[in-house]
N, C-alpha and C positions, 0 to 999 in steps of 0.2 A: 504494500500500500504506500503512494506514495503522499510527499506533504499535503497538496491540495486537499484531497477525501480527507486524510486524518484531521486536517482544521475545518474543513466545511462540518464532520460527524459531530466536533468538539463544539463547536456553533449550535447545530441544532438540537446539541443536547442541553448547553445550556439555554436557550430560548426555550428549551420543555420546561424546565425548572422555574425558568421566570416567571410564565404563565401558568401551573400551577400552583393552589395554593400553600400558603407557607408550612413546611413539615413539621412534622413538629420533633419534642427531644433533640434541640438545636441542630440539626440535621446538617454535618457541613457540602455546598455546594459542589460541582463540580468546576473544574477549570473551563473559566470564559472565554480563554486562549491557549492556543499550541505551549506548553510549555517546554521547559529546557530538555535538553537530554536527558540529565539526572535524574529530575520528575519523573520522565516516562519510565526508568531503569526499575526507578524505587517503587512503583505502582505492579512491578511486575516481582516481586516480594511479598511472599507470605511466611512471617517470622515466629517462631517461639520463643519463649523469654520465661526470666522466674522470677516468682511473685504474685502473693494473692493480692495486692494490690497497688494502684499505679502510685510511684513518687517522681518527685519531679526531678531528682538525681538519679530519675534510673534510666538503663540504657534504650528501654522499650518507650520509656517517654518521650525522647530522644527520635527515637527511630520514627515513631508515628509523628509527633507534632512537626520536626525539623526535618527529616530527612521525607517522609511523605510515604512509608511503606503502602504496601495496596491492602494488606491483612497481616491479622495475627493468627496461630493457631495456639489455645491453649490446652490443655493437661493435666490429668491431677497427679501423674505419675514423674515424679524428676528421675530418670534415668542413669544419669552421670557418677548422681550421689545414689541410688538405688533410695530412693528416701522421697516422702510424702510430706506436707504437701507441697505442691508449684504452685497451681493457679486458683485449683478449686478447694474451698471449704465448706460451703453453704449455699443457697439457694440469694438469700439476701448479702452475704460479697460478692457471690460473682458479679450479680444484678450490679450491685456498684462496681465493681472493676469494669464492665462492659461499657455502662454508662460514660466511667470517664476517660477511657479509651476512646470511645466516641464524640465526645465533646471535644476533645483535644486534637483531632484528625482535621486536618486541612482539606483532605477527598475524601468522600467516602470510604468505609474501611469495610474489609470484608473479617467479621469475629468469628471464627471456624474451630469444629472440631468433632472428632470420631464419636459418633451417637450413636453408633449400628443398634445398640439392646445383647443383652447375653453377655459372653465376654468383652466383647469390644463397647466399651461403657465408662465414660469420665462423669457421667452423674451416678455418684454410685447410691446406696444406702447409705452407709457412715454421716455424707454429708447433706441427706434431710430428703435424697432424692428416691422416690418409686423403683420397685423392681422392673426389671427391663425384658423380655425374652429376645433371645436370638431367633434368626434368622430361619433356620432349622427348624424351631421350635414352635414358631408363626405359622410356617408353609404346611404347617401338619393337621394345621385347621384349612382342608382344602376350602371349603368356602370363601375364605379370607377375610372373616371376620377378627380375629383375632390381630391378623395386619395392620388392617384397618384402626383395631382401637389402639395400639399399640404404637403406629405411625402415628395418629393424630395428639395421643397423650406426648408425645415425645417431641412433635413441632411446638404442640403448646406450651411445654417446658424452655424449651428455645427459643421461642418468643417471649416468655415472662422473663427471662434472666437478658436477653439483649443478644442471643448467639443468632445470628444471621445465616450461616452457611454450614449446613452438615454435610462431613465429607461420608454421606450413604445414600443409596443404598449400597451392599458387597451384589454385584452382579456377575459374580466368576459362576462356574458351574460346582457340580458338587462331584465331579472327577475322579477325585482319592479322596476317600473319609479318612484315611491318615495323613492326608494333607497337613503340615506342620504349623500352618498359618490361614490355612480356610479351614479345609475341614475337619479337624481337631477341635477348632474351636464355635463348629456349627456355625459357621459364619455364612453360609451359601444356602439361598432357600432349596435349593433341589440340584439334583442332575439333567431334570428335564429343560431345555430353553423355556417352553410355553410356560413352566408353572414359572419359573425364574421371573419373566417377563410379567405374566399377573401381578405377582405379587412386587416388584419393585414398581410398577404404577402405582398402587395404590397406598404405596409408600412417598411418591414424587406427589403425588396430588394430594394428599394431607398434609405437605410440608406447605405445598404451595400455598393450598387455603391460609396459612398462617404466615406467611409469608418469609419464610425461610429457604434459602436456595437449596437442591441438592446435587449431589455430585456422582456419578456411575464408576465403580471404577471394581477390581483395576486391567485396564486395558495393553494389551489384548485378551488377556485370560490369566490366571492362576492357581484356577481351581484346579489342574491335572498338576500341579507341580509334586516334588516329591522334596524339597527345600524352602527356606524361608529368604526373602532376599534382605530381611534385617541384619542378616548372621552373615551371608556372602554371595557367590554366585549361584545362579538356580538357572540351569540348563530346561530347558521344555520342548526342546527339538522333538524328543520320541515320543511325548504322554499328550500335547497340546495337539486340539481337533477346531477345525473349522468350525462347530457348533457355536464354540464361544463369544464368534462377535456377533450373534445374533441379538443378546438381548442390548445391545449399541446399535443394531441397525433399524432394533424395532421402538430402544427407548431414546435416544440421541437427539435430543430437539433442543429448539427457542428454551431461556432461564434452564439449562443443566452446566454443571461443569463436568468434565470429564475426567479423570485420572488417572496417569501413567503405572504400568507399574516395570518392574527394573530387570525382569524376566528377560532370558536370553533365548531364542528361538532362532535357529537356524535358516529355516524353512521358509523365514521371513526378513530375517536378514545374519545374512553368515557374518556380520561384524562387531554389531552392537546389541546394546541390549534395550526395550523398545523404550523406553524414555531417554535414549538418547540416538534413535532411531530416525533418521528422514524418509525412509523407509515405511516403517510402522507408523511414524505420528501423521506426516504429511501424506505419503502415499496410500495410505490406508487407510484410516481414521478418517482426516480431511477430505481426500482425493475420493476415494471409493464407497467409504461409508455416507461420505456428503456431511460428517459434520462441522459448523460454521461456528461455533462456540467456543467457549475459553476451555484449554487446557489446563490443567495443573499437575504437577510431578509429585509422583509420590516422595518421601521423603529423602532430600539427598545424600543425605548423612547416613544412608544407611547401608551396611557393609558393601553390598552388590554393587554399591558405586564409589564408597570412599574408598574399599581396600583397592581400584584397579584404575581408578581418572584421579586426577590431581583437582581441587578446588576451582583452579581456570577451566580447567580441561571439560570437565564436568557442566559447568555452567556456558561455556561455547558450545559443546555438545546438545543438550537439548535445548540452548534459544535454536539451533540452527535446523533442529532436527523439528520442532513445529512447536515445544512449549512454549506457554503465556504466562502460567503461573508458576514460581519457582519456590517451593517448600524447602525452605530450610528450618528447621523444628530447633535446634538448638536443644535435642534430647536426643541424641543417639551418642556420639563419643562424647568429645570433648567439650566444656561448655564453651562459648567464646562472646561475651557482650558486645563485642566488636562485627560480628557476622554482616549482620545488613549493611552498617557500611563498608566491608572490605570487599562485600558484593556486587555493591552499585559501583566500587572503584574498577574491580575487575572487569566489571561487564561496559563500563568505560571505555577501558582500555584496549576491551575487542573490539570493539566499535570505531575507535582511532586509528588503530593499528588495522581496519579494515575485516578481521577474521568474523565479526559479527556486522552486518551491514544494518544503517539506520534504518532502510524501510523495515528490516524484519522487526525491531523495534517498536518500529511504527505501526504494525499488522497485531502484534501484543497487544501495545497500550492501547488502540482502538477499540478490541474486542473488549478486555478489562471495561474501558468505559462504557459500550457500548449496554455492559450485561449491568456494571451500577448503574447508569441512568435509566433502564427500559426496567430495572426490577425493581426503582427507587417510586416509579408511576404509579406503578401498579399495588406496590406494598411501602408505603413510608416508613410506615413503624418500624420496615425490620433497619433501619440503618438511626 
């Protein structure tokens, strides 16, 4: 995309905003103008950070008010320290952490995190919040009632505390039930596409009603794998089947984001692995699948990419390879308060030095905007 579209898009989105009326929960605007490089870098950052809540000496303050991140993800789990808690304590701190996360943002902020129900679950009990069923556990009420109330109690809880964007539905298949990371932990509603498909609609349309974004992931599939890509590389060459991009072909639309996951497959590209795939994200996803929406990478911190690309390497890799959104959790190795900006410095630098070209940039932060100003219309509250 080149300048013209990305400032005519940046125009008509904010003339939406002018003429609607005023949002409320100080809602901050979109940019009235093209802005700088930087901006558009930082917008393409989704960061993790600790702390259950915001001070104005900390680095996520920082990141959001001054540097302009596009999102945060939070956590109740700190990893680094194996120790409890990061972000979450309660229903009424989060509510306040979200809040002044939000007030403090100069662009809209996307406040993200893992809601699946069952194991994959940062509102736990402990901290005030309702039991959750998995995925698994849901799909066994063929009817889909069960989904139903489960998906809607869980938007609603996202919308009371200020979480805008849940990274779910898990749309892998159910492949290997000793899957070390789906299906061990009932994370996949079935083996079948079609049920898979049911029931992650009816998970997308009760988030919607509430207005909470959701996210498909992770793509191309995972569910046949027989490794975890937090721990390292996970080959899917012989176990991964064509069936898997189906519930992306059937659910892939307007308000989803999509999510990479770090899975190596041969079959589909003998070099990389598909979050850092031009292959897989752009030639497949984009190109074939038809979809036009924001991607987001699964987290990059996580073994299958830090033990084998370098921090540059890694973030040249999937801007080029078609990602928008760049998960860096700041919960997998090392902690580093410095992340986001050693980020946008890097991603800079590729850019300068030519190896990241601006229109790709440019093709990011318009989608990014495109999806907070079209889901800011329709749903204020969630921002």
């Amino acid at each position: 995309m080149r300048a013209g579209p990305v400032i005519g898009l940046a125009l008509v989105l904010a003339l939406a905003v002018r003429a609607a009326p005023a949002p409320p929960r100080n809602v901050p605007p979109l940019p009235e103008a093209e802005p700088a490089l930087e901006a558009k870098i930082a917008q393409m950052l989704l960061v993790g950070f600790r702390g259950a809540e915001l001070k104005p000496d900390s680095h996520i303050y920082r990141d959001v008010k001054d540097l302009g991140v596009g999102g945060v993800i939070l956590f109740d789990y700190d990893t680094p320290s194996r120790s409890r808690p990061r972000n979450i304590l309660s229903r009424e701190q989060l509510t306040r952490l979200c809040g002044d996360l939000r007030r403090i943002a100069p662009v809209r902020l996307f406040i993200a995190l893992d809601q699946e129900g069952g194991r994959v679950n940062r509102l736990r009990g402990e901290y005030g919040f309702p039991p959750s069923a998995g995925a698994r556990e849901m799909a066994a009420d063929r009817t889909g009632a069960l989904t139903r109330a489960q998906a809607e109690e869980t938007a609603g809880l996202l919308a009371e505390v200020g979480v805008n964007l849940n990274f779910a539905p898990c749309v892998d298949l159910d492949l290997n039930p000793e899957n070390p990371v789906i299906g061990a932990y009932g994370r996949s509603f079935s083996a079948s596409p079609s049920v898979v498909v049911k029931h992650a609609a009816l998970w997308i349309e009760a988030h919607r009603r509430r207005g909470i974004l959701s996210c498909l992931k992770h793509f191309p599939g995972h569910g046949s794998s027989a490794g975890d890509t937090h721990l390292g590389w996970v080959d899917v060459t012989e176990t991964w089947r064509r069936a898997e991009l189906i519930p992306y072909r059937r659910l892939a639309g307007p308000g989803l984001m999509v999510m990479t996951s770090h899975v190596f497959n041969a079959a589909l590209d003998p070099r990389y692995p598909a979050t850092l795939s031009p292959r897989i994200i752009t030639g497949l996803l984009r190109n074939k699948l038809g979809f036009k929406g924001v991607v987001v990478s699964d987290d990059l911190d996580m073994a299958a990419i830090r033990a084998h690309y370098g921090f540059e390497e890694a973030l040249e890799r999937a801007i080029n390879a078609g990602v928008d959104l760049l998960c860096l959790s700041n919960n997998g190795g090392q902690y580093d308060p410095a992340l986001a900006s050693k980020a946008v410095e890097a991603i800079r630098g590729l850019v300068l030095s030519g190896r990241v070209t601006r229109e790709r940039i440019d093709e990011s932060w318009g989608r990014i905007m495109a999806l907070k100003g079209s889901f800011l219309a329709a749903n204020p509250d969630s921002y």
